[in-house]
Structure formats: C-alpha cells, structure tokens
N, C-alpha and C positions, 0 to 999 in steps of 0.2 A: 071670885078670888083670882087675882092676877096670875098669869101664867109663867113666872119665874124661871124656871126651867126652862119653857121655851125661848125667849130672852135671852139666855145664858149661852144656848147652842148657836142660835142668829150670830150673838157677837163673837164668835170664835170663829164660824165661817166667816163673817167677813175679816178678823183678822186674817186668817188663813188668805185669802181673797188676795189682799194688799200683799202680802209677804211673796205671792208671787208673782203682786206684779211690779213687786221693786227688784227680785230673780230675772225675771224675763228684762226689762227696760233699764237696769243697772239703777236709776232715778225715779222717783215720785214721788207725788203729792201724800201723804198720810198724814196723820195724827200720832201725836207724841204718845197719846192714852195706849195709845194700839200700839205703836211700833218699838215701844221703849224695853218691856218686858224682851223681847225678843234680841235683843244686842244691838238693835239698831240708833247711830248718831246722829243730830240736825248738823244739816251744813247751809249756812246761810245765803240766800243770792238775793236779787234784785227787789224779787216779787215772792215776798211767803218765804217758808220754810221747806227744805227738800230732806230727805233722809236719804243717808246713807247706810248700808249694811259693814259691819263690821264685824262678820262672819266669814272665814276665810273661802267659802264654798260659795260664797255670794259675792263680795267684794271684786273690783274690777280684777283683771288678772296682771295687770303693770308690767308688761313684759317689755325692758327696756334694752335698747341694744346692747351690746357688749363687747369686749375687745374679739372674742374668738368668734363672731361673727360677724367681724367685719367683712371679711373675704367673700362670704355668704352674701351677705348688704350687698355690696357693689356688682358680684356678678346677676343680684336680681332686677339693678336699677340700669345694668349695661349689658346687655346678654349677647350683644355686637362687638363688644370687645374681646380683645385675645389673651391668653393669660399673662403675657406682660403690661400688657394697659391697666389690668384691674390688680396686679400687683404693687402698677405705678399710683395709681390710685387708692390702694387701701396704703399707702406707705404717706403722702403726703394728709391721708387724714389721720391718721396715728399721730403724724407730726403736728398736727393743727390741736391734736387735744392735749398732746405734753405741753405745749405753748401755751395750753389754755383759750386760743382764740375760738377754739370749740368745746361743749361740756356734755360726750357721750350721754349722759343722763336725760337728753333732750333729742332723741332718737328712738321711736319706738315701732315695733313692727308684731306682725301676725305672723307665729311660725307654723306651721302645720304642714305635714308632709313638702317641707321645704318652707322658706318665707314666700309668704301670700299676699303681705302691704308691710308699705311703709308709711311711716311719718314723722314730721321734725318739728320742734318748735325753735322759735325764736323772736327775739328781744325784738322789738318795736319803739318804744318809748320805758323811763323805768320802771313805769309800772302796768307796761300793756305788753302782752304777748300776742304773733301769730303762731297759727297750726297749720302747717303745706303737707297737702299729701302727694306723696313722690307723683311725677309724671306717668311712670308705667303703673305705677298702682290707678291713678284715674281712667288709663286706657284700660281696663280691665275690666272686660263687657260684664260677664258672668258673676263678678266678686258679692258675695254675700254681704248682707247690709251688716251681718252682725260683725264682722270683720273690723270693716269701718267703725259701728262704733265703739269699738274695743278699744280702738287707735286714738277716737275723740274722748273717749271717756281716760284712757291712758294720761295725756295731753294737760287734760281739765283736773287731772289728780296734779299733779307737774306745776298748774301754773297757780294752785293754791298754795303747797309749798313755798313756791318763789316768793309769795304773800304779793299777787300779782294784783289788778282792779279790776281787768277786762282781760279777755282772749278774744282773739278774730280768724273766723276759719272761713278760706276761701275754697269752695266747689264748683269744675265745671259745669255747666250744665248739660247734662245728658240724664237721657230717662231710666237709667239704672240708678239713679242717686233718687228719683221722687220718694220712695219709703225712709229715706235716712232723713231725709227734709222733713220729711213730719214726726220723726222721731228728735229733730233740733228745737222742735218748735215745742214739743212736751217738759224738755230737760231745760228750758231757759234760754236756748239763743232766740235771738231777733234777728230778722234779715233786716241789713243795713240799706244794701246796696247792688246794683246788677254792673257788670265790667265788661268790656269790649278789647281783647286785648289783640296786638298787632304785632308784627314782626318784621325785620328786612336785614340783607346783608350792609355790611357798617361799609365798606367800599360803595356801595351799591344806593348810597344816600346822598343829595344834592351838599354843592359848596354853601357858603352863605356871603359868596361873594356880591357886593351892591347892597351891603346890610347895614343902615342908616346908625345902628348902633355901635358903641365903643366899648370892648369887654374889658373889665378888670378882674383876676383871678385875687382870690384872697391872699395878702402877702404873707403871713401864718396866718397857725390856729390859735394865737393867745387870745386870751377872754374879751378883750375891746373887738376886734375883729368878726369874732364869732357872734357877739353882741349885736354887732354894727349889721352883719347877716341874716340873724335873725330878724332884725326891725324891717332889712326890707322882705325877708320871707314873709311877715305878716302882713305887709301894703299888700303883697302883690295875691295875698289868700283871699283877701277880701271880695266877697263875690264872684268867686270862682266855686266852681260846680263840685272840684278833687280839692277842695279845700277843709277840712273836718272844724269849726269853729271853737269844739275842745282842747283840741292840740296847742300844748304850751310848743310856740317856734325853736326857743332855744333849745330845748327838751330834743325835739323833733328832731331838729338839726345836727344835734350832738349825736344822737341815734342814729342818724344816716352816716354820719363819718367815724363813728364806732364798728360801723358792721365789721364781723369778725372777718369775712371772705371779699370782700369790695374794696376795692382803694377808696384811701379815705384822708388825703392830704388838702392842703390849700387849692392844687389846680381842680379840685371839683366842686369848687363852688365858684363861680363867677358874678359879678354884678355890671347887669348893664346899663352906660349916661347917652342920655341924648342932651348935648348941649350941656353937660357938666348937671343935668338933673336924674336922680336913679331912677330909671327907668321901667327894668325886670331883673330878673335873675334865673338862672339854670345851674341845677346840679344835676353831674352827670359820674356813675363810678361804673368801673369795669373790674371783673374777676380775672387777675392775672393769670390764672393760672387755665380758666377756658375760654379766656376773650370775651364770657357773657357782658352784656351792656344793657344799660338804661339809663334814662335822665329822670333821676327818681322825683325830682321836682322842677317845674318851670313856670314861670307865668310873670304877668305885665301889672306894673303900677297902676291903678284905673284910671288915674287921668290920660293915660296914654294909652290906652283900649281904642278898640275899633280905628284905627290907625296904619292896622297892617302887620304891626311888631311881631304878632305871635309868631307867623311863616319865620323869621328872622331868628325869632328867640328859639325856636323848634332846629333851626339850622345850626345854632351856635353848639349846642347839643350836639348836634354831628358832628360835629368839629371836636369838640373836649374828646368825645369817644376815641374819634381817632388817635387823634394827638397820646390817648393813655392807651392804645395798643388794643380800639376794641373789635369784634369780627362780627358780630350776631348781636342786633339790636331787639330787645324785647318791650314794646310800651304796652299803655294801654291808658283808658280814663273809663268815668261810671256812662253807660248808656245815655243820661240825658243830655252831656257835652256833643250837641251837635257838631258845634265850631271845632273843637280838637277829633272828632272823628270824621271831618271833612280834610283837617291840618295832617292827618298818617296815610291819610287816602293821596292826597295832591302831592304828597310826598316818595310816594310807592312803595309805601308798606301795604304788608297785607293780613287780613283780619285773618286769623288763625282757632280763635277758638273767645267761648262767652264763660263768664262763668260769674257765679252768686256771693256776696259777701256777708257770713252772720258773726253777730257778734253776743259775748254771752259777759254780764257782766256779775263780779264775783263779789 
C-alpha cells in the first residue's frame, strides 16, 4: 500500500525548503505548484520563470531616498566636506528634481545605524537602464553583501516599473564583491564585460596640434543633424571592441545629449573630414557644475583605421573638454581594446581602477 502520508510530509518540507530560500536570496527558481498557495507572484525574465514574494516580511524592502534625507545622502558620499559644501550640494540637487532633470525615486540606499550604501539608477537608452553604486559605498571593505543586494534587488524593482528591457550594473572588481557575483549570476544577470578605466587632469592632456583631421561641431540638434550623426556614429561602431551591435545610434545618441547632469548641446558632438570624407567622430560632455569629463564616444570610419587617426581623434576630445570647462577627465574601454589602452597610456592617463559589467535582461 502506498505510503501517502509519507508523501504528503516530503512535499511540505520542500515547500517549506523553497520558501526560504526565496527569504534568504530575495529571487528563485520554484514551481508555481509549490509557490502559489503561499502568495507568491511569477515575474518573467530571460530564462524561466522567477518568483517573487508578495509578502510584506519577505518582499525587497524598496527603501528609496527621500527629500529629508537628502542632507544624510551627501554628507555619506562627502564626508570631506564642510557643512557649507554639503548644503551647497543638497540645495542644487533639490533644484535638479523640481526641474525634473532628476527623479528622487531612482536613488536608493541602506539605512542602518546611519546610511550604509548608496545607489542610483539611470536612463541609458529608452528602454535600458544602468545601476552605479556610489564611489564610497564600493570602497567599503567590510560592507555586507546583503546590503548590496538590497540595493540591486531595490534597482531591479525600479527598472520593471519603468517597463524597462535590460539593466546594466557595473562593479569594481575587488574581493569583497566575489559572494554578490554569484548571487548576480542565480537572480539572472550575465556578465557582459570586464573595463579598464583611466583618469587624468584635463590641463594635464596633450594639444592635438599637427592633427591631419578637420573638426566640425554639430550646427544644432534638429533631426537631419542628429540623423546625419548618428549614420556616422554607426560607420565608425563597426568593429570596434566598445561598440554594442544592439544599440540603435540614434537612440544612443539622443541618450547621450539627454543626460540630465552633462552638457548636452551641439559642441559635443563633432565630426571629423579628411579631405572632405567623414572620417571619425568624438563626443565629449562635462558636468558643469564638478568639471567631471569624458568622451563618452569616439572612434574612426574603417577605412581610415590603422592610419594613425585614433591619437588625433582621442586628442580632439581633449580639446571639446576644455573648451566646455572640463578639470578631471574620466575614460575607460572593455579589457580586450589593446589599442585604446595603449591610446590612455601614450597619453598619460592613468589606470585607476578595473571593474565588471552585468547585465540582466527583463
């Protein structure tokens, strides 16, 4: 006679089983049989089915910033500042979210016996979000991994809402993040990509005086222009290593001179002729209000590769920077660009720090 009962107990421990380990990992694999009775919802991703809890004791705990925590934010991200600077500071980002050019809701952090981390998301392309976890929060030897993923799982609530397609979360790499990385790799991200990123002062970078190429800045942003930018943003992607072959250009492009914090006029995008043929193109934007810099894109038509241009195209970049008022140049490209990490070297920038790119799509 079948053991029925026995049977019956089996399958309650392992629901039991599951239910905590969708407690523990916020995320996992189960079965709708098991997990449904219990209040738990499917939320669809890439690969399978994921459950989510919809139990208030279980569910992420979405602790998003807020106005009376602003002051708190900044004095944990500047703790070098004096209380005027971090008044000056929480005053122009109050004024960035009445404007709208920022949307508090996309700011999340770990408060416990003070805040412990931060994190932000933001718009990429319209329908791809990244996830940056503040600077000090990375240098934070000790920081518990559950912390972190409080902050990703925060983030990942956030960019369904948006009714977003992808998130992209970049980590340094240090050995206090290898438990979070295999906790990215349970919940659905994929590692993309590894980054090598550089730094140097924007005085402190060559002219590009003796540069075979002729710049033109975009004369506006009306749609033929922006058009016309993007056609050669995608020559010049083609077969380049930082080139993503999903990325719609115009998309991309209009992303890049949307950012709410970055100038984002015509002089940041230039196109360059040799001989009245378009040759490459550099965009370069600065945060007016900390000097931050980058040439968020650059690169050469392929017919005119191995030629030289890139030293040129990399200098013209230093140039836009200045010219828009920038102090502190931040680049980088993926590990396997030998040639652009030989181009920040010859230049005298210097590597500052690695870090890993995953991506989780929704």
């Amino acid at each position: 006679m079948e053991n029925t009962e026995g049977k019956s107990k089996c399958r309650t421990a392992v629901q039991k089983a599951k239910i905590c380990a969708t407690y523990l990992f916020g995320w996992r694999r189960v079965t709708k049989r098991c997990l449904a009775p219990f209040g738990l919802a499917p939320c669809r991703i890439r690969r399978g089915t994921i459950y989510r809890s919809c139990f208030p004791s279980v569910k992420t705990r979405d602790l998003r910033l807020t106005d009376d925590l602003i002051e708190d934010y900044f004095q944990f991200s500047y703790p070098d500042d004096n209380s005027k600077q971090l008044a000056e500071r929480a005053k122009t980002f109050r004024e960035s979210i009445t404007s709208g050019k920022r949307n508090i809701g996309d700011y999340f952090l770990v408060k416990k016996d003070g805040i412990r981390a931060l994190g932000s998301l933001f718009q990429q392309q319209p329908a791809a979000y990244g996830f940056s976890l503040s600077k000090k929060t990375q240098e934070i030897v000790d920081l518990p991994v559950k912390d972190l993923q409080e902050l990703i799982q925060d983030a990942t609530n956030r960019t369904r809402e948006l009714k977003a397609r992808t998130l992209t979360l970049r980590l340094v790499e240090r050995p206090q993040f290898q438990p979070l990385l295999r906790l990215l790799t349970e919940v659905g991200f994929q590692k993309t990509q590894s980054r090598i990123e550089y730094q140097s002062e924007v005085k402190k970078l060559p002219s590009e005086h003796g540069t075979p190429l002729k710049w033109k800045p975009l004369p506006d942003l009306g749609p033929d222009n922006l058009d016309n930018a993007a056609r050669v943003l995608q020559m010049c992607g083609q077969g380049d290593p930082d080139w993503n072959p999903e990325d719609n250009p115009r998309e991309l492009l209009s992303s890049y001179l949307e950012d709410t914090v970055l100038s984002g006029g015509p002089e940041c995008v230039h196109i360059g002729f040799h001989e009245d043929q378009e040759a490459a193109i550099a965009i370069a934007q600065v945060n007016p209000s900390t000097k931050w810099s980058r040439i968020t894109y650059m690169g050469v038509v392929p017919e005119f590769r191995k030629k030289g241009y890139g030293r040129w195209v990399h200098r013209h970049g230093f140039s836009m920077m200045k010219e828009q008022g920038g102090k502190l140049y931040v680049g980088g490209t993926v590990s396997d660009n030998k040639v652009m990490q030989k181009l920040f070297l010859s230049h005298g920038c210097t590597e500052y720090l690695r870090m890993q790119e995953w991506l989780l799509r929704l």
